[in-house]
C-alpha positions in Angstrom: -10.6 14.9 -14.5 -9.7 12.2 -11.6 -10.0 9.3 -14.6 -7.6 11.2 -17.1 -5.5 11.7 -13.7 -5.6 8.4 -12.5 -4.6 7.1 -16.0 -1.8 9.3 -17.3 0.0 10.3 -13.9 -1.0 7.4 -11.7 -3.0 9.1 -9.1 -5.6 11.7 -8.2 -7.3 13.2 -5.5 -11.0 13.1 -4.0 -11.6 15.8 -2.3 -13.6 15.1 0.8 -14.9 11.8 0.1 -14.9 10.9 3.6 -17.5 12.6 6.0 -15.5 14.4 8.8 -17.8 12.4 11.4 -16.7 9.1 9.5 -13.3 10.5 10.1 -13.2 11.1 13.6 -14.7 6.8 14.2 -12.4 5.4 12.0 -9.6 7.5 14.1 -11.3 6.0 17.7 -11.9 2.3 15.7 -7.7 2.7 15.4 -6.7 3.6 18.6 -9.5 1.5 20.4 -7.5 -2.0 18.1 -3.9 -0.4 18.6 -5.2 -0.6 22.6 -6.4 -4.4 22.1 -3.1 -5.1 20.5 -0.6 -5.0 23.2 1.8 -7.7 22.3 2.6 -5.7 19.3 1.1 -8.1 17.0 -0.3 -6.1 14.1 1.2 -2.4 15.3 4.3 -0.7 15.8 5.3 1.7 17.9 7.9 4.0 19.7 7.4 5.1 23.1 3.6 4.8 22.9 2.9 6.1 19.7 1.6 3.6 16.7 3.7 4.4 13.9 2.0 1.4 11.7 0.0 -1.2 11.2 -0.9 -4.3 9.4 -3.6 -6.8 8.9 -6.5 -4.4 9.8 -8.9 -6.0 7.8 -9.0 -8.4 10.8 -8.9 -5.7 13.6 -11.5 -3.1 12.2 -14.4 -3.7 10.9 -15.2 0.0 9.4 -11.8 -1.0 7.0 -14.8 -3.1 5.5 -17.6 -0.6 4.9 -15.6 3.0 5.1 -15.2 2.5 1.2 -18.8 0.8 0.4 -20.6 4.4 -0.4 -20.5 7.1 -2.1 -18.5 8.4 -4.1 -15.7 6.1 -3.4 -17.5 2.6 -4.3 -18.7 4.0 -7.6 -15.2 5.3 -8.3 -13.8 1.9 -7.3 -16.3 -0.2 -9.6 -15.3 2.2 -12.3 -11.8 1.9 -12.0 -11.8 -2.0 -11.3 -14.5 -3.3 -12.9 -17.7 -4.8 -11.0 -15.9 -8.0 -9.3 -13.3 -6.0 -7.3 -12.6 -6.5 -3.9 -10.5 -4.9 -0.9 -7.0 -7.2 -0.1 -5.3 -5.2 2.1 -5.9 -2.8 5.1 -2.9 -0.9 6.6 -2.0 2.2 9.1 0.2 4.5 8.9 1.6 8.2 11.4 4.3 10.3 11.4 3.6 11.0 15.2 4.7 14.6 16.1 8.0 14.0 18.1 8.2 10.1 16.6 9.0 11.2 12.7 10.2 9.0 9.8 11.0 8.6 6.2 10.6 7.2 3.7 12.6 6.2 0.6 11.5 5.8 -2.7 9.9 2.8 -3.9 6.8 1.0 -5.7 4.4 -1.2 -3.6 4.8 -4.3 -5.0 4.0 -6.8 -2.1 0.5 -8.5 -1.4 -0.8 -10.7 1.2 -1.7 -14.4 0.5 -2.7 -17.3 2.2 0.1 -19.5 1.3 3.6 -17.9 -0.4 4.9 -21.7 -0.7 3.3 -22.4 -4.2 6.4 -21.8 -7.0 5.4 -19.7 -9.6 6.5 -17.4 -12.2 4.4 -14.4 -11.1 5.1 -14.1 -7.9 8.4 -14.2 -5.9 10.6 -14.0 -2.9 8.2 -14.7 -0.4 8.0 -13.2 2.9 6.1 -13.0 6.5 5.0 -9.7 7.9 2.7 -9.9 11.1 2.5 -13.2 10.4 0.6 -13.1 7.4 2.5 -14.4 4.3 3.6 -11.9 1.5 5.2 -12.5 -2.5 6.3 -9.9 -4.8 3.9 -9.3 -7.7 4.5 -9.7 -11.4 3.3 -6.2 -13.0 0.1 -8.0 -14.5 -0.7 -8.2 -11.4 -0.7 -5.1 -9.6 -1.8 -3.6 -12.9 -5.3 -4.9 -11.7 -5.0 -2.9 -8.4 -5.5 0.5 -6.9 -4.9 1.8 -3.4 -7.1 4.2 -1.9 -5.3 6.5 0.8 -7.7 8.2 3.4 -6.2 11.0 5.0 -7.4 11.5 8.9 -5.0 14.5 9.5 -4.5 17.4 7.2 -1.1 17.1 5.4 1.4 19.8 4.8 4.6 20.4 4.0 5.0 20.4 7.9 4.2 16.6 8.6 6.1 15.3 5.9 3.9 14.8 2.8 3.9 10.9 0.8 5.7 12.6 -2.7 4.8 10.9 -5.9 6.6 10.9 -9.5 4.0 11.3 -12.3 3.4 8.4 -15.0 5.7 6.0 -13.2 2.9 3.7 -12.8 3.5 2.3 -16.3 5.8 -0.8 -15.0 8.1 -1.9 -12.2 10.7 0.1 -13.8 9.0 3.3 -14.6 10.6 6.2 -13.9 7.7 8.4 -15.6 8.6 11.7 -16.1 11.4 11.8 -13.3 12.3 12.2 -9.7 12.4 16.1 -11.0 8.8 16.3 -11.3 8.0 14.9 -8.2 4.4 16.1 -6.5 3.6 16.4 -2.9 0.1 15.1 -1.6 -0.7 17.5 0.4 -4.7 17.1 1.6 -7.7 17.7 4.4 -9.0 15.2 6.4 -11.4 13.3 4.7 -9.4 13.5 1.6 -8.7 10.5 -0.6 -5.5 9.6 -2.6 -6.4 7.0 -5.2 -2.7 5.8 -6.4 -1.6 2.6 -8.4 1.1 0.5 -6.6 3.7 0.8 -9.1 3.9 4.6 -9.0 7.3 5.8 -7.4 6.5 7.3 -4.1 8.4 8.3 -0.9 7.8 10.7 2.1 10.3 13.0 4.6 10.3 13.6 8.2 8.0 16.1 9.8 9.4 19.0 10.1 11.1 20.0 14.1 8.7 21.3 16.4 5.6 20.6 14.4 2.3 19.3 16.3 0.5 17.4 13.5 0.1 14.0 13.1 0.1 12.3 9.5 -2.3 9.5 10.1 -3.2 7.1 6.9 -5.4 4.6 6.3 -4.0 2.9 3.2 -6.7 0.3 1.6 -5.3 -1.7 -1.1 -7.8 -3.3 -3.7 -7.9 -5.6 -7.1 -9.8 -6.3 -9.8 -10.4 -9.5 -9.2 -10.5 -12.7 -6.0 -8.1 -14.8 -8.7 -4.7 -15.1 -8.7 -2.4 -16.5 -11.6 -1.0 -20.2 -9.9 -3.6 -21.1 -7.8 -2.0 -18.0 -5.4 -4.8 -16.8 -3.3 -5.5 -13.2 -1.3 -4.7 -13.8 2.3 -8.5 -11.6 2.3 -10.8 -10.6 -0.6 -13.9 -8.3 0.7 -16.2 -7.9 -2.5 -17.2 -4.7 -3.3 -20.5 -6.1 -3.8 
């Protein structure tokens, strides 16, 4: 069932494929780097709270092993193919009086090492944390798949990420429209597997509410080569 999900609407859920006690480290492994990071460097915040973060592959070492066992490394190698390999690590929260939103778009950007080589597959290049970033021709991001491990449960009352089924397709999908839209709602220890093209978008939390929505959002591809002589600013093999 998650294949033919993953496939024909662009995303699927694992039900807890994250043990709650791996849960509650990877939750102290964040705020224990967000602590170490007090120029601001790889997190963002508002008034104390650490709204996201970037470049966590760097900063937390359980980024690097949380997906290496069951069922989520099988499910990877099956999705990807054996030479697969994590690329990107980020962090997400809605805090509770510290909402956002979020409009909709596709993920489209990836981290390199050097965004200076010209090519036809990759463009407008940018710095973010100071890592370097291009925009991905579709072939590309074709080859990836983001994993998104919940750490709070998500309701309707902390603003669920929204998604638009079978806009995965292309840059330009608009699958079967903004109509159809379906809220990720999930426990902790939840996983939303999710291409990058798909259209997705979040609101605020809803007034008064006490939840956080914390994400840890693990983006991986297919393969350590890039068309161009591009490189990944980080390839962890799965292997």
């Amino acid at each position: 069932m998650n294949d033919w999900q993953l496939e024909q609407d662009g995303f699927c859920l694992l039900n807890s494929a994250v043990p709650a006690k791996t849960i509650v480290s990877l939750i102290d492994a964040c705020r224990r780097a967000f602590d170490d990071d007090p120029q601001g460097v790889r997190a963002r915040s508002s008034r104390g709270h650490v709204y996201a973060a970037r470049n966590l592959i760097e900063s937390i070492e359980a980024v690097k092993t949380v997906w290496q066992a069951d069922p989520l490394r099988p499910f990877l190698r099956e999705q990807l193919g054996a030479d697969f390999g994590l690329v990107r690590a980020l962090f997400f929260d809605k805090p509770p009086d510290r909402t956002w939103s979020l409009a909709w778009h596709k993920d489209t950007s990836i981290a390199v090492k050097d965004n200076s080589i010209e090519s036809a597959s990759f463009s407008r290049p940018t710095t973010k944390a100071g890592v370097p970033h291009v925009i991905a021709c579709d072939d590309v991001l074709k080859q990836m798949l983001t994993l998104r491990i919940h750490l709070d449960a998500v309701t309707d009352e902390n603003g669920p990420l929204r998604v638009i089924p079978g806009s995965h397709r292309s840059s330009d999908g608009e699958g079967q429209g903004i109509d159809t839209a379906v809220d990720i709602h999930a426990a902790p220890g939840d996983v939303l597997a999710m291409r990058p093209l798909i259209s997705h978008s979040s609101g605020p939390s809803k007034p008064g509410t006490t939840r956080h929505r914390r994400i840890l959002h693990l983006e991986f591809a297919g393969s350590a080569t890039l068309p161009d002589r591009m490189q990944w600013h980080d390839f962890v093999r799965g292997d």
